[in-house]
N, C-alpha and C positions, 0 to 999 in steps of 0.2 A: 299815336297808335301805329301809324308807318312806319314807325322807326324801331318800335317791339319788332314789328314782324321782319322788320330787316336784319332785329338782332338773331331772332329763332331761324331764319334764312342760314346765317351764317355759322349758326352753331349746330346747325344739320347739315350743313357741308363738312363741317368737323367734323363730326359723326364719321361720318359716311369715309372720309379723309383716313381715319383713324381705322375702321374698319378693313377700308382696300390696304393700309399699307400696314398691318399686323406686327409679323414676328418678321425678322429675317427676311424680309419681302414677301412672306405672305400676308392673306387678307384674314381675318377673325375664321370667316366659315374654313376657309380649309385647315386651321388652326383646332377647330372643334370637330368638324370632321376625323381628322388624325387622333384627336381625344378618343372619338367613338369608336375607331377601330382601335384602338387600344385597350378602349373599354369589352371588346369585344370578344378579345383575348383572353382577358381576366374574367368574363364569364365562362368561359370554353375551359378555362384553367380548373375551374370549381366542377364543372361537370363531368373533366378528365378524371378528376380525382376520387367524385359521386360515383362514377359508372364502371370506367376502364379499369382504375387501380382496386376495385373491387374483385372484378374479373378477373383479373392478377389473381389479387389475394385468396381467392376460391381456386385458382389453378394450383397455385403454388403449396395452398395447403394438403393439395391430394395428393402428392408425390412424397417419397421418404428419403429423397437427398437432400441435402442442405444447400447445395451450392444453388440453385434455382431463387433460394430465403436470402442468403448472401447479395444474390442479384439483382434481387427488387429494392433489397433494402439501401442498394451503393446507388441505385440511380432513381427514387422515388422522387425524394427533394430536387435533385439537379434537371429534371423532366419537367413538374411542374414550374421551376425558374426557370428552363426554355421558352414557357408560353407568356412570361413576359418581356423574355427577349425576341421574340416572335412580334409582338405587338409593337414592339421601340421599331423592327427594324422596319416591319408594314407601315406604320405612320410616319415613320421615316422618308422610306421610299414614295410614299402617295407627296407627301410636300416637296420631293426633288430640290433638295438644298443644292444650290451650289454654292463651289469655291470654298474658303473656310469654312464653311457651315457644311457641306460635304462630308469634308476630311473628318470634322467633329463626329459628327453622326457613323464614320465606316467604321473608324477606329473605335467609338462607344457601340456598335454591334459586333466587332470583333472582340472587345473586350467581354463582353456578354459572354459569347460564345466559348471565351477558352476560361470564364470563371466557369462555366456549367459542366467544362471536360474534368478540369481538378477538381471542381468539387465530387465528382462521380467519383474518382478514384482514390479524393481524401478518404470517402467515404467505403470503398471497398478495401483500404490497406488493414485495418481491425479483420474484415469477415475473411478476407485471405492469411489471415495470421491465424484464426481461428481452422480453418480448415487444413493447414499443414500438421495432422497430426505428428508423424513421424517429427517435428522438430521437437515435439515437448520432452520426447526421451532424451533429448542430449540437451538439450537448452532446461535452464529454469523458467517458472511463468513469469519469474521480475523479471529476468532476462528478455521476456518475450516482450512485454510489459513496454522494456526502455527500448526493442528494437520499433514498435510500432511508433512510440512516443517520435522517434528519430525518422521513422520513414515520413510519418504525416508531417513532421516540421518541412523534409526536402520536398515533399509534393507543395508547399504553399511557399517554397521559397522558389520553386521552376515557375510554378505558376504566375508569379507576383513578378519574377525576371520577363515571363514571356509577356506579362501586358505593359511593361514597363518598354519592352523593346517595338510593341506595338505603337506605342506613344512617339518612339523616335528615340527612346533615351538607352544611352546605351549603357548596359550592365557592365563593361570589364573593368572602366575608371570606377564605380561604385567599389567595385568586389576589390579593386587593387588599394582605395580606399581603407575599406575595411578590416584589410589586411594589415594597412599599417597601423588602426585606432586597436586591432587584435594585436598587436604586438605591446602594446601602450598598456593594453588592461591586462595582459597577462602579465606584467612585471609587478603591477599594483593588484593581482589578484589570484598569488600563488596560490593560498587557502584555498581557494575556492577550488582549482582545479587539483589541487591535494584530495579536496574532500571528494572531487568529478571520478579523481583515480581510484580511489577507496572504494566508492561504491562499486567500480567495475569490480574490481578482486574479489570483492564481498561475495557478487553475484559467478563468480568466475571459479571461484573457491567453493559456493556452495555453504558455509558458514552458516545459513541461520535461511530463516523463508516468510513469508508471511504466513502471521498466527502463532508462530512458533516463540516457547518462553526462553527470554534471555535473562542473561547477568550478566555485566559488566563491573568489575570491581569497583567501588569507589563512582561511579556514574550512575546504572540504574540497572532494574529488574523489572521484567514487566514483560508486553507479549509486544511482538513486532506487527504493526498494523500496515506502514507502507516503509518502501524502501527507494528513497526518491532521488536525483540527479546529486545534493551536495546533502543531505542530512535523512537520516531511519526516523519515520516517527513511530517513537515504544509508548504503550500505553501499560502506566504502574495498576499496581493493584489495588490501590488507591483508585482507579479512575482517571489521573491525571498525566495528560499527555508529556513526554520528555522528546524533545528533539535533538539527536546527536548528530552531531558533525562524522559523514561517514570515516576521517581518518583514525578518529578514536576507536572507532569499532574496525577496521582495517590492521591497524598500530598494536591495539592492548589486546588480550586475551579476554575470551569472550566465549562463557559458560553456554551452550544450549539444550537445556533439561529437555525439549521437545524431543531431539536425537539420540535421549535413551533406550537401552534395550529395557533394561530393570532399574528398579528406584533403591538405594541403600538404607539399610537399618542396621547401624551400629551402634551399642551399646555398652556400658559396663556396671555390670549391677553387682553391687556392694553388699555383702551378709555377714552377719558377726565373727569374731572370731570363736566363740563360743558354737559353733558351728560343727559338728563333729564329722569324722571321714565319711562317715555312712551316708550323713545328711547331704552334703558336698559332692557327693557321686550322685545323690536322686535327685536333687533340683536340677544338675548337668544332663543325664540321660532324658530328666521328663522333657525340658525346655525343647532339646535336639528332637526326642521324638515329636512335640508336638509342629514344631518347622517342618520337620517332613511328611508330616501327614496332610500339613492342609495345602491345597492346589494355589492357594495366593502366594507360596512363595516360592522360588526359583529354585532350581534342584542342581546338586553337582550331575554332570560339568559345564551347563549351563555357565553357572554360578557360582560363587564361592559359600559356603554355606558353614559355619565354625560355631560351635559354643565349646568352650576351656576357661579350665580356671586358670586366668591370667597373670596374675599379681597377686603378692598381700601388702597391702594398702597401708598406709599409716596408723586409719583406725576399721579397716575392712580388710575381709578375703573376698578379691574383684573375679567375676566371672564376665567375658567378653565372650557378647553376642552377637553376631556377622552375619547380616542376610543379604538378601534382595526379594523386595518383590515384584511381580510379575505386571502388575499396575505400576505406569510413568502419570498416572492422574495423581495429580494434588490430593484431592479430595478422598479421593480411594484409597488412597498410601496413607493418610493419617487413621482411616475407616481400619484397615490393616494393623495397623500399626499399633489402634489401643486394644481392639483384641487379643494381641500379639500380650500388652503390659498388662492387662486383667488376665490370663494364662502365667505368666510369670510370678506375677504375687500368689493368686491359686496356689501355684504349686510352691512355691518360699515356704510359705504360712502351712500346705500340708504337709510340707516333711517337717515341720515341728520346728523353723527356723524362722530367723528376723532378718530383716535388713538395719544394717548399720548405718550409721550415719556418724560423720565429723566429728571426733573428740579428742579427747590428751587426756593421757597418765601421768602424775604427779609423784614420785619417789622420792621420800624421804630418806634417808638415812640414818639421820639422830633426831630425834625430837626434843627442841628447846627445856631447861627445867623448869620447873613447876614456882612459883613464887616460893613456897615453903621450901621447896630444895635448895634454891639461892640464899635462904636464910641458912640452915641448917648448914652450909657448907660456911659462911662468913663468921658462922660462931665455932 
């Protein structure tokens, strides 16, 4: 039994051993202390957010500028991540680390501190591109698009240099680095910056935007949904996405029905020859009149606007029909378009005439003799 209690003696010295000499040379209790004021933060954190960013968001709603909305919104997230920098650095400070353990803890609250600066102004580089309105008139929104993409990449590349130099480490042999592993990829990755240069033109040129329908010969048709650093993605009519490499669309000609003024209706409509002058002049006149009367289609000199009897055809006398309408919608322009061919026949069929269609004439000259005449000639 003495000898139990000599072991429980000694294994409460451990305890207690164990206890006083903690983390770092502290003891448990100022280890869980430090916990608690941390913890104490992260309640403060939620209540900040319960009470104050309310009051915010009630002030901010009352006003009719935007830049106030801008401003809550670029430092809402990076305020709340203060009050957990706030609690590292007070339980920090309450355990007074020295020596290594110091330098660990300054440089991880400096670190803190300059993620909560970039992150603010990651976050304000969007609502400040947003409120520069006068750039939209000279810039495109892809334009705008890839300058934001570009500013937020340098805001996280100073950022990541400054805590990296926090650390001790110094950025120029990195970046001189870099520089050489950039020389390396750019020899193995022409393409790519072929395609990098494509899209600037693209957007530089104006050429097409997003939403807007393309053609590309021989590649695709479809509507442009994004226009991104090395490839457009077009979405077909089908549904299905096509991703282009920007130098094909840069390189080849590239149709955009979007930056129509008018949509064309060219035709050639075929009537018999059996067609008489009279006839020939009033399907011509009704056609013309009826193009000018109705508001769907584009008037000279707008427009081009012709109906003539063009040709006579192999087995037709052609009449060519030249419009535009005033609809660049798909849908509308076909809506057009058959009223336009139910008007046409209408008036074919009432001046008392046909439409032809594909045939051949057969001219004999002498017609072979008759069995009986080959006789009658032999005898």
């Amino acid at each position: 039994m003495q000898r139990v209690l000599e072991n429980f003696e000694d294994y409460w010295a451990l305890i207690k051993d164990v206890w006083q000499t903690g983390v770092f040379g502290h003891d448990l209790g100022s280890i869980f202390v430090a916990l608690a004021i941390f913890g104490i933060f992260f309640v403060l954190r939620g209540l900040f957010t319960r009470f104050v960013l309310r009051i915010v968001d009630s002030l901010v709603e009352r006003t009719e500028t935007k830049a106030d909305d801008y401003a809550r919104d670029a430092v809402r997230s990076p305020i709340r991540f203060l009050f957990f920098a706030l609690g590292f650095f007070f339980a920090s400070e309450y355990l007074a680390f020295e020596g290594t353990a110091e330098a660990f803890t300054q440089n991880v609250n400096r670190s803190l501190i300059i993620v909560a600066i970039f992150w603010a102004i990651y976050n304000a580089v969007e609502p400040v591109s947003h409120a520069l309105d006068r750039l939209k008139s000279l810039l495109t929104p892809e334009i705008l698009e890839w300058l934001v993409a570009g500013a937020k990449t340098a805001v996280v590349l100073v950022g990541g240099a400054t805590i990296l130099q926090t650390w001790g480490i110094q950025v120029a042999p990195i970046i001189a680095g870099l520089g050489l592993f950039g020389v390396a990829v750019a020899l193995g990755a022409q393409d790519l910056f072929k395609n990098l240069i494509g899209g600037v033109s693209i957007l530089v040129e104006r050429r097409f935007g997003i939403g807007d329908w393309i053609k590309v010969d021989g590649i695709v048709e479809g509507t442009v949904e994004k226009i991104g650093f090395r490839s457009t993605h077009v979405r077909r009519f089908d549904k299905a996405p096509v991703y282009v490499p920007n130098q094909h669309l840069a390189d080849g000609a590239v149709t955009n029905f979007s930056a129509m003024t008018y949509r064309r209706i060219s035709w050639t409509i075929g009537v018999e020859y059996r067609t008489t002058h009279e006839q020939l002049r009033r399907i011509r006149d009704d056609i013309e009149a009826y193009l000018r009367s109705v508001e769907d289609f584009a008037q000279p000199p707008s427009a081009p606007l012709f109906v003539r009897i063009d040709s006579f055809g192999p087995s037709s006398i052609d009449i060519l029909v030249y419009c535009f309408t005033k609809t660049t919608v798909w849908g509308e322009w076909l809506e057009v378009k058959e009223a336009l061919a139910y008007r046409i026949k209408q008036i074919v069929e009432g001046a008392g005439a046909g439409f032809a269609f594909p045939s051949q004439s057969i001219y004999v000259e002498t017609m072979p003799l008759a069995p009986d005449e080959i006789a009658a000639e032999k005898a």
